[in-house]
C-alpha positions, 0 to 999 in steps of 0.5 A: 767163867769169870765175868766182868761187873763194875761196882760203884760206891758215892758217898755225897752230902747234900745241905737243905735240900729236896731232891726227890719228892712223895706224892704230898710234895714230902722228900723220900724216906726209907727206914733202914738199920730202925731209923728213918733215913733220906732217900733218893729213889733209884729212878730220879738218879737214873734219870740225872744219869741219862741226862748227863749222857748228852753232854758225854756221847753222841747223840746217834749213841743214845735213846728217847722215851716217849709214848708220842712215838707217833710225833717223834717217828713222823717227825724223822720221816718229814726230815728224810722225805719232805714230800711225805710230810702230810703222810707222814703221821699214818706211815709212821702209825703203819710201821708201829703196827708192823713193829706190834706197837699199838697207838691211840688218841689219849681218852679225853684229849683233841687235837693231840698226836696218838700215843701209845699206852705206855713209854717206849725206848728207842734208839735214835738209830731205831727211830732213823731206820724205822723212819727209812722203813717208812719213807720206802713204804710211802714211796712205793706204796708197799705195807711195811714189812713186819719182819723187817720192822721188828728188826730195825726195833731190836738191833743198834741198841742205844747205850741208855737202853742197853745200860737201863734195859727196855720192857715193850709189854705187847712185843716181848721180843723188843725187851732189853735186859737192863746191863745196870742197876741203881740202888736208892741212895739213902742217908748214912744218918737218921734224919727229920724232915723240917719246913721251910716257911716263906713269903713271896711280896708283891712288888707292885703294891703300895707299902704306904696305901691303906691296903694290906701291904703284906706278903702276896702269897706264903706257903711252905715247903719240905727239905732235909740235909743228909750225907746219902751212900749211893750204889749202882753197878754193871754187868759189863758182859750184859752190856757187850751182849746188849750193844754187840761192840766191845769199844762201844762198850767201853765207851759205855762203861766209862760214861756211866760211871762218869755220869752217875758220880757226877749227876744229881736230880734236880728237884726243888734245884732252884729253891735250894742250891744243893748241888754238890759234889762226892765226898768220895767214890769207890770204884771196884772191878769184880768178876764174881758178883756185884756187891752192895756196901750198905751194911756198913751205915745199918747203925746208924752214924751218930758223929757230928763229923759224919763224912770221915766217919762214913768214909771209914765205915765203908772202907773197914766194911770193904775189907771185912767182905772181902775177908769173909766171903773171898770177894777180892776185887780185880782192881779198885779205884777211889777219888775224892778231896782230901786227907779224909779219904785215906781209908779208902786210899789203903784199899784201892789205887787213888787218884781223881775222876779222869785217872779212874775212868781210864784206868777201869776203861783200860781193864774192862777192854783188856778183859773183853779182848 
């Protein structure tokens, strides 16, 4: 049976930049093709993504993930029930157990809410149904009822959950498929990290006392620029079975793509000014299986004009898998600035970011009806 599966394909440069940093504070590096690339893990795009989402859904359409579901839930049964406000935190640790979610005060912390042992996604709508749960437990003085918890946690699947999926090692009942995945973008190009060397004056000294007058602190600080091949892709029929609603699935699909193409992790944002914009973006629907395109930047680019030539490289490669392993796409859409997307142009319908949400939201509800 033919299924349904949004590729996505960006090709975006960014100057000086560290949008993604190593454990010393270094930006990410992979080796791929013999050389060292730039790369911006899968996580910190993923986490730009659902953060884009707000200003895209409703809130009742999106999730939180917290391990401080005590607060957040105790919080919801305040606002639902005022009167239950002092009971609010043992209710909402009632209903956590009746889930199978397991809570505790954080070792070597006072005065802090419970948590649990590891980060929990919730829908809002779980969080306000399982709230409810609660507010009828306080009221009637019944134990909440374990059948009917875990329900309220496994049903009304937020589209960040059903999209990036959800793993509750202690109730594997409540895990989530995720219906998305997010390659690591990496450069097209080799790269060498440099330092940046600043100083930070002190406003307040006197230049003209005898005192050191020189800078207040100084220190340095790790960047590159690099023009990065990202890559995601959704199981649309995934997502459908996740959220049980083909417009809200529709809804889904064009938020993601919307969102991942124009998101951007934020790291060192205000030391850098690096947000840009995709030098071009290729969207293609298929109904066989998704296809990454990062064969074609194995060698690595060496023209100093490194955007046009990406852009060829990924459209000749497009074609040639195509060719090869009768991959023919359903549709395909491409947009960006200029005549260098022409390559581009001769295999998918161009036009602009609002044009190709539409028209690929129009072909996956087609597809689901």
């Amino acid at each position: 049976m033919p299924r349904t599966i949004v590729d996505v394909h960006v090709l975006q440069t960014v100057p000086p930049s560290n949008l993604n940093r190593d454990d010393t504070g270094s930006p990410k590096t992979a080796r791929f093709g013999g050389v060292v690339r730039a790369r911006v893990s899968s996580q910190a795009w993923k986490r730009a993504t659902r953060t884009a989402f707000e200003g895209l859904l409703d809130r009742t359409e999106l999730g939180v993930r917290s391990k401080r579901l005590v607060e957040l839930l105790g919080d919801e049964i305040a606002r639902q029930e005022p009167a239950l406000t002092e009971q609010a935190p043992q209710l909402a640790k009632d209903v956590l157990a009746a889930v199978g979610i397991k809570t505790a005060v954080p070792k070597n912390k006072k005065g802090v809410p419970e948590e649990s042992g590891y980060l929990v996604f919730l829908s809002n709508r779980q969080i306000t149904g399982l709230a409810e749960l609660a507010v009828h437990a306080g009221r009637s003085g019944e134990p909440v009822a374990k059948a009917e918890a875990r329900k309220r946690a496994d049903t009304e699947h937020s589209v960040d959950v059903a999209l990036f999926g959800r793993m509750v090692a202690e109730v594997t009942d409540l895990n989530v498929d995720a219906a998305a995945q997010v390659a690591h973008a990496i450069s097209v190009h080799a790269v060498e990290n440099e330092y940046d060397y600043f100083t930070a004056v002190d406003d307040h000294k006197n230049a003209d006392a005898e005192e050191d007058a020189g800078a207040g602190m100084i220190g340095t600080v790790e960047f590159n620029s690099s023009t990065l091949y990202r890559y995601a892709t959704v199981d649309v029929d995934r997502l459908q079975d996740n959220l049980g609603d083909a417009k809200a699935t529709r809804r889904a699909v064009e938020a993601f793509v919307r969102a991942f193409v124009l998101s951007m992790p934020t790291g060192k944002q205000n030391t850098f000014a690096n947000r840009t914009l995709p030098d071009a973006v290729l969207v293609v629907l298929r109904e066989t299986q998704s296809v990454n395109l990062v064969g074609a930047f194995e060698e690595a680019v060496t023209e100093p004009a490194r955007i046009p030539e990406a852009i060829t490289r990924l459209a000749r490669h497009a074609t040639e898998v195509a060719q090869a392993y009768a991959e023919t796409p359903v549709a395909a859409w491409t947009f960006g600035p200029g005549e260098r997307l022409a390559p581009l142009a001769e295999i998918a319908t161009r036009g602009d970011v609002d044009s190709t949400v539409v028209a690929l939201g129009e072909a996956v509800a087609a597809r689901l009806a």
